[in-house]
N, C-alpha and C positions, 0 to 999 in steps of 0.2 A: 199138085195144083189142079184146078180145075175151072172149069170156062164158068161166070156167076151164073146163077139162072136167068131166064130174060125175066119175070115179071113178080108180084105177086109179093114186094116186098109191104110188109108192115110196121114198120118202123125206120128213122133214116138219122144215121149221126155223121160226125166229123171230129177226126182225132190229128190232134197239131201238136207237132213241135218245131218251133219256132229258133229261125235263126237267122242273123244278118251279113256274121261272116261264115259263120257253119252253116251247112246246111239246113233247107226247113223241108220239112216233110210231113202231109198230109195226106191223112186216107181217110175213104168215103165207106162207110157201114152200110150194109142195107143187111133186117132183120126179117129172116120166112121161115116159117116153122120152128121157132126158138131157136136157129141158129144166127149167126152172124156174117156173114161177108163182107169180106175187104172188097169193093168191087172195082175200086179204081184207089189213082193214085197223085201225088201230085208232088215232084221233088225239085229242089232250085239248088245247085251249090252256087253261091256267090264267086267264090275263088273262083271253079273251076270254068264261072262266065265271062269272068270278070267285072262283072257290075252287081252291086249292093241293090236291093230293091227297097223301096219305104213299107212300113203299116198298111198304107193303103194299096199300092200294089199287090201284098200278099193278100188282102182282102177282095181284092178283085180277083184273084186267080185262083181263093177259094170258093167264089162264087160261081166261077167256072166250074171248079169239080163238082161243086153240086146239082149245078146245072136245075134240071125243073123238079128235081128230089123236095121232098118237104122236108127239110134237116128241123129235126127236132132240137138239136143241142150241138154245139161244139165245145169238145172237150181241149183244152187249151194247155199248153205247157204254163205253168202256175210262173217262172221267172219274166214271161212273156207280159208285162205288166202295158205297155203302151200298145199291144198289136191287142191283147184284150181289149183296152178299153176302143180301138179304131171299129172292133169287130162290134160290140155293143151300140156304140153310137151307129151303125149299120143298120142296126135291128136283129140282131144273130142272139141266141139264148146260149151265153158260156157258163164255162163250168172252170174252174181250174182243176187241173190234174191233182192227184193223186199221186207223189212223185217218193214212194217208198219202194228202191229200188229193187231188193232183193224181195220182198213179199210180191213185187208186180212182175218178175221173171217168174218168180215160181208160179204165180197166178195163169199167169201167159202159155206154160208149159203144160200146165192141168189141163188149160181152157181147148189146147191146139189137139192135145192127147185123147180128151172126151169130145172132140169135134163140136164143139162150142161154139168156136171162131173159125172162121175158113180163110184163105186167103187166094184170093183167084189169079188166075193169069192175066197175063198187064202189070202186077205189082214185082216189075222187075228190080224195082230199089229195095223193096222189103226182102226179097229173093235174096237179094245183092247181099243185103245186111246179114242175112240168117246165117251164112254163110261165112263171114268176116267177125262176127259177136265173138267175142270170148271174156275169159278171164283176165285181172291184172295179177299175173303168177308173182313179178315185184316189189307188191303193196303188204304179201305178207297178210293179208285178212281177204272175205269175198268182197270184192270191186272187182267191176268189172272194167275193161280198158273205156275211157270216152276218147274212143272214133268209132267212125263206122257203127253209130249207135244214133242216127236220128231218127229212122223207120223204127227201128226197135221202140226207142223211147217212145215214140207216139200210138206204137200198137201195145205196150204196155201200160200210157195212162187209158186208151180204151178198155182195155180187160178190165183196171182198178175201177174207171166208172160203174160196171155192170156190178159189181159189188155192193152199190148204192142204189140199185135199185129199189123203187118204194113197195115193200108186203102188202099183199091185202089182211084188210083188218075183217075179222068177225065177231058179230057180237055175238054173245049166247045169252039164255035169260038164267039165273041165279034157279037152283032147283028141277031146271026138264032134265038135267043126266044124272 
């Protein structure tokens, strides 16, 4: 882990997974020099509050995370179909996830491995998770256990977005090569 840098980011996202009895978990991207950082975070368990938050509540407390960041996008857990559309009607640019599990761990692992993604200190829930993820050895195929997978799940529909990123296009003229 490592402290984010203070300044100098060029790009700014937000990656959600959404939850009303599970937890929800939100983390804030800042991009500097083609890398990525996790630079903060943002985790609610219901249960372990005991109070349910609505749509809009989590909209405001993602608004917090972003605080005076220019978020480009928020990438959204895809079954989160009413806290989308809260965030929209907002003015927020969503995306839904990307939720192919096994392609977006291995994506995750590539991305942590080639220093791609970073993940800073303060992101003691994602910490939390990294540590708690595994296998379901039970199911007899690869699944993975769903607990202790909300951090997870939303730092792997982030990795899946960058996948989507748009190429530059070049033309060439027919004949100069």
């Amino acid at each position: 882990l490592m402290e984010p840098p203070e300044d100098g980011f060029d790009r700014w996202r937000i990656s959600c997974d959404y939850g009303t009895l599970n937890p929800a978990s939100f983390g804030l991207w800042g991009r500097r020099d083609g890398i990525w950082y996790r630079v903060k975070e943002y985790y609610y368990d219901a249960r372990a509050e005991g109070k349910q938050k609505t749509d809009g509540e989590y909209v405001e407390d993602l608004r917090k995370l972003a605080g005076d960041c220019p978020v480009e996008m928020v990438i959204a857990d895809p079954s989160a179909a009413s806290f989308i559309e809260a965030l929209r009607r907002e003015g927020w640019t969503v995306r839904k996830a990307d939720n192919r599990v096994l392609e977006g761990i291995r994506r995750t692992a590539q991305a942590l491995q080639k220093g791609e993604i970073v993940i800073c200190r303060g992101c003691d829930a994602a910490v939390r998770e990294f540590s708690m993820y595994c296998w379901d050895l039970k199911s007899g195929q690869d699944k993975v256990k769903k607990e202790h997978d909300h951090a997870m799940d939303e730092i792997r529909y982030f990795v899946m977005s960058l996948e989507k990123e748009p190429l530059a296009a070049v033309c060439v003229e027919r004949g100069r090569f």
